[in-house]
N, C-alpha and C positions, 0 to 999 in steps of 0.2 A: 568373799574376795578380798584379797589383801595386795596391798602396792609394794613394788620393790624397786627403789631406784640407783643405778650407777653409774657413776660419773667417775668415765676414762678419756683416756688422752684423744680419741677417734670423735670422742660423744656423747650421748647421755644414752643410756638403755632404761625403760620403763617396763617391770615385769606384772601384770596384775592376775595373784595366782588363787586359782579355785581350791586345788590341796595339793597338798606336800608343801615341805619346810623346803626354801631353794639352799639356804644351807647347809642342809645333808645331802646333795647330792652335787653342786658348783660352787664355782666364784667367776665372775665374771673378768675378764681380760678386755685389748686393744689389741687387732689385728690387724696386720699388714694386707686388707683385700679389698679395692675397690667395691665388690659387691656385697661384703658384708662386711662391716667395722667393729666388729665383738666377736667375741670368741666364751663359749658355757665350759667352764675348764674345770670338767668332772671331776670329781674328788672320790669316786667308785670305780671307774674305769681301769685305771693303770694305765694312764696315757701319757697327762702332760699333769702327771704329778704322783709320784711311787704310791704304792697303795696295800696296805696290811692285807695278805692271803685271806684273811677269815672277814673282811668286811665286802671284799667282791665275795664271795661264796652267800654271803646273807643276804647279799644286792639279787644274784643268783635264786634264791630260796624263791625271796619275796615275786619276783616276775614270775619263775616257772609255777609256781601257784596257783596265781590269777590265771595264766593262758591256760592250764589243765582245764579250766574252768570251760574253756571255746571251745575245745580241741575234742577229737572221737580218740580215742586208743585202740580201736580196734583198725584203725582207717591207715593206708601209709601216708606218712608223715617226712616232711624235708624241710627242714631249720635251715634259714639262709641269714648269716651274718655280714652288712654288709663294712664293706672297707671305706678309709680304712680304718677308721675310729673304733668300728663295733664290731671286728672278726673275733673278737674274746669275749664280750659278749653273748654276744650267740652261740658259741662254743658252751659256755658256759649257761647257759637257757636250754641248749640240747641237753646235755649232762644231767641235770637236774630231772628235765622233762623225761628222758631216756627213762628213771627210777620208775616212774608213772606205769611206764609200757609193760606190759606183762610177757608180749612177745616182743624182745627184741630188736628182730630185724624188720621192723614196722618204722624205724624211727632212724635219720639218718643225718649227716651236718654237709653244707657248702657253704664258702664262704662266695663273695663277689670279688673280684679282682681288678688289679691297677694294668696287671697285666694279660691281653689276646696270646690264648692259644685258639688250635684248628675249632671249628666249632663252637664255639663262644658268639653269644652272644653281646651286643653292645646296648650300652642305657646312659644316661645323662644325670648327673646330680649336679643342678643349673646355679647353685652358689657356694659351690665347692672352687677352693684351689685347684683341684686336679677333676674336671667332671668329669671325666669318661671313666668306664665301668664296663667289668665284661662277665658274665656269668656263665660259665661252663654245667648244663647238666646233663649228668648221663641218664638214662631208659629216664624221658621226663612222662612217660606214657603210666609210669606205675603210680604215680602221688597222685594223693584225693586233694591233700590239703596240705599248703603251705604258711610256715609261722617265721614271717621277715622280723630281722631284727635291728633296729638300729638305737643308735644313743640319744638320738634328739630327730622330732619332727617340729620342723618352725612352719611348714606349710603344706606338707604331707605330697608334694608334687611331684620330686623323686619316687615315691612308692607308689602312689596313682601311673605313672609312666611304666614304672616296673611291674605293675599287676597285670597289665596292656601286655607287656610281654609274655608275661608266665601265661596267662589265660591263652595265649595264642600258640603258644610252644608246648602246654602238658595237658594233653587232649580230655583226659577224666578227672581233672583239678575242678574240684567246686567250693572250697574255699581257702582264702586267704585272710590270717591273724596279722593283725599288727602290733609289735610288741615294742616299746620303749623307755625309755629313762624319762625322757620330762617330754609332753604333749603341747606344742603351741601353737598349734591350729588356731585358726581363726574358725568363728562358728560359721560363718560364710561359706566359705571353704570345708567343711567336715559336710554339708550336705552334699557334696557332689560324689562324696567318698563310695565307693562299693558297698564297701563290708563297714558302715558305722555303726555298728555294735558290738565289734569285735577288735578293737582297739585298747592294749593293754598297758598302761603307765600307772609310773610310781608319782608321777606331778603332773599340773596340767594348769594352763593358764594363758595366756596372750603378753605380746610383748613390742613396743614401739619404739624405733631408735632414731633420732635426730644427732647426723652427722655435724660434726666442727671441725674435721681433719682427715677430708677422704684422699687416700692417697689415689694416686693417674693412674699406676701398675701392680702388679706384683713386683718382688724381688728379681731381682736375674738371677739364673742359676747361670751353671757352668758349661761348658760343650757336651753334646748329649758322643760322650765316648765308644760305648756298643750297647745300641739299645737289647732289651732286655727278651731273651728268647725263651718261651715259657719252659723248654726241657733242662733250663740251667737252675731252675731253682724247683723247691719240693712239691708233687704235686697233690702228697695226702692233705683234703679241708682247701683242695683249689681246684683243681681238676678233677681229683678221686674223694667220693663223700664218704667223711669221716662216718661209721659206726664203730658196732660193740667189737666188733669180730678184729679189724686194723689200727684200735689205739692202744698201741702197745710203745715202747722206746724202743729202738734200735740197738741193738750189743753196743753197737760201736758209742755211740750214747751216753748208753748205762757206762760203758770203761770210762770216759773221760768225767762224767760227774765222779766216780770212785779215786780216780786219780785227783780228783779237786778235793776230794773229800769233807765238804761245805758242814761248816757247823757256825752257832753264834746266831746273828743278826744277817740276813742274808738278803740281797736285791738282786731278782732277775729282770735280765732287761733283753723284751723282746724288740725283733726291728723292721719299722713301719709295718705294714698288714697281718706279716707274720711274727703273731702271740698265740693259736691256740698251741702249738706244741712247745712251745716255750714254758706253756703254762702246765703241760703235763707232766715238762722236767719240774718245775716248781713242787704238784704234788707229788715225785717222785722221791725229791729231796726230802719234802715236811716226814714222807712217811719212813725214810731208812736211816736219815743222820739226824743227829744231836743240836739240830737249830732251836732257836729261840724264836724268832719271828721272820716267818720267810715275805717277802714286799715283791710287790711285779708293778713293772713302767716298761714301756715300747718307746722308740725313737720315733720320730714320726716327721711328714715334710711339710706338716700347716706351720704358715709364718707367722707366729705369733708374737708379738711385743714382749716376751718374758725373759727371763736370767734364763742362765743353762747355758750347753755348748754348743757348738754346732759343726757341720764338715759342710763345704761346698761342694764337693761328688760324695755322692751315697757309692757305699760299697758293690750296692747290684749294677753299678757303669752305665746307668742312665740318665745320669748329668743329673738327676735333682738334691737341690741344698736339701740338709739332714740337721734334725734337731734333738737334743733332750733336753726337755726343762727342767726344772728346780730339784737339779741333779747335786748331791750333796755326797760323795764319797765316804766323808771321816762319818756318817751315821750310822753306816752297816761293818760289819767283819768283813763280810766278803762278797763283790761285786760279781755276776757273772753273764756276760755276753752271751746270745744264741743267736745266731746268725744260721742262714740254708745256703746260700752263695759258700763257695770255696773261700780258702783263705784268699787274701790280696793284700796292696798298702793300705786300702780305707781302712779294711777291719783290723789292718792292726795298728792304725792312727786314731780310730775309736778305741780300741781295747787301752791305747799308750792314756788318750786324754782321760778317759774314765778310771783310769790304774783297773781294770775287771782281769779276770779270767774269761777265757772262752771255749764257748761249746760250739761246735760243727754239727748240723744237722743235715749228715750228709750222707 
């Protein structure tokens, strides 16, 4: 067991960790949330800080490895990434996990969503800025077994609620994997768990924070303009589960990455929830143009204490403040925006603050 302590503007955080190095996978921040005064500000992820294509891919490796380890291949299978931190994640643990399958169409991806459509389901993630969550599954009657993915468990009670519901909603489900980036369960707590011996991380340890500087609220956003109707935006990896057979790019897509014609030092930048198809332009890019090093970061609405920019309306017109952190232009050739919403002013007051190009995924 080894101690880790930091001292930010919120408070001190105390990490005491069983394995893993916490500096290959965070750094720790001060966040703007009454309920929680720190922020784990992944350095694998591609969230809130650009990240080298080939080091998520090895992040990728290293989990889908271990969970082959839980997992039947011969059994169906549904990887659920949740939002909005770990929708590329999981993306990315299907992918991997998918090589494993010998059949196919055994193995399939959904992400969870910020946003209700018809049938959706609703869950709570109770120290989140945004805790409402909806999970859209179709024929949930076929899966044996589900492998939830997320970037960080501090108490495992999001997925204990969410297991509550799959168990209730997919009638021949008998089990559920839990996969993540760093494990901080309390042993307390890990006895109530269902499935405690199928819990997969790369870290794992306990952690105790004494506040100095709890803020009252959150931020204000802006007027919530036209909330968000799920037909407006894409519904392949939200409503329709991604497999082998539908992750392909779109003509229209593929034309506008060849009209960019990306070469050099390149950063994709995916926004808020939606990264896995951002990230598929990313492999799209590494494999047909003359790049040197292609990087992925998403925008995201956690208020975190950091540099970077920000818009007070997100381009999807539902009023919430929008971030990228330690967003540095002059380091890449060539910036490029993917957005699923139509064009509008946000996305092209983002594209203007970032100087990027942009891709429609439309």
């Amino acid at each position: 067991m080894s101690e880790h302590i930091y001292n930010i503007p919120t408070g001190k955080l105390t990490l005491n960790v069983k394995y893993g190095n916490p500096d290959d996978f965070f750094k720790v921040e001060a966040r703007h949330n009454p309920k929680r005064g720190f922020l784990f500000v992944s350095k694998v992820l591609g969230k809130h800080i650009p990240v080298d294509s080939v080091k998520m891919e090895e992040i990728y490796d290293k989990l889908s490895e271990k969970t082959i380890l839980s997992i039947d291949k011969t059994k169906k299978t549904l990887v659920i990434g949740m939002a909005e931190t770990a929708t590329l994640l999981g993306f990315g643990v299907y992918k991997k996990l998918n090589a494993f399958f010998d059949d196919k169409s055994l193995i399939s991806y959904i992400q969870s969503t910020r946003y209700p459509a018809e049938n959706a389901l609703p869950f709570e993630e109770a120290h989140s800025h945004a805790p409402s969550q909806f999970i859209h599954l179709s024929e949930p009657e076929l899966y044996e077994q589900v492998v939830l993915v997320d970037d960080e468990l501090s108490t495992g009670n999001t997925f204990v609620g969410f297991e509550k519901i799959l168990f209730d909603n997919m009638i021949n489900l008998k089990k559920i994997t839990w996969v993540c980036l760093t494990d901080f369960r309390k042993e307390n707590i890990k006895t109530t768990q269902k499935n405690i011996n199928d819990v997969i991380s790369l870290l794992s340890g306990e952690w105790e924070f004494e506040w100095s500087d709890r803020p009252k609220s959150l931020p204000s956003s802006c007027e919530n303009i036209n909330s968000v109707k799920h037909e407006d935006i894409c519904s392949l990896g939200r409503y329709i589960n991604i497999d082998s057979n539908n992750l392909s790019l779109p003509l229209n897509v593929i034309e506008q990455i060849d009209k960019i014609s990306p070469k050099g030092n390149v950063l994709i930048v995916g926004s808020g929830e939606f990264m896995p198809l951002p990230y598929a332009i990313l492999e799209h890019i590494k494999n047909k143009f003359p790049t040197n090093k292609v990087y992925f970061q998403a925008t995201t609405r956690s208020p975190a204490l950091m540099k970077g920019l920000s818009w007070e309306c997100d381009h999807y017109k539902e009023g919430v403040k929008q971030y990228i952190y330690n967003y540095e232009h002059d380091s890449y050739d060539q910036v490029i925006l993917c957005v699923e919403t139509g064009n509008n002013e946000i996305v092209q007051k983002m594209s203007k603050d970032m100087r990027s190009e942009i891709i429609f995924w439309k």
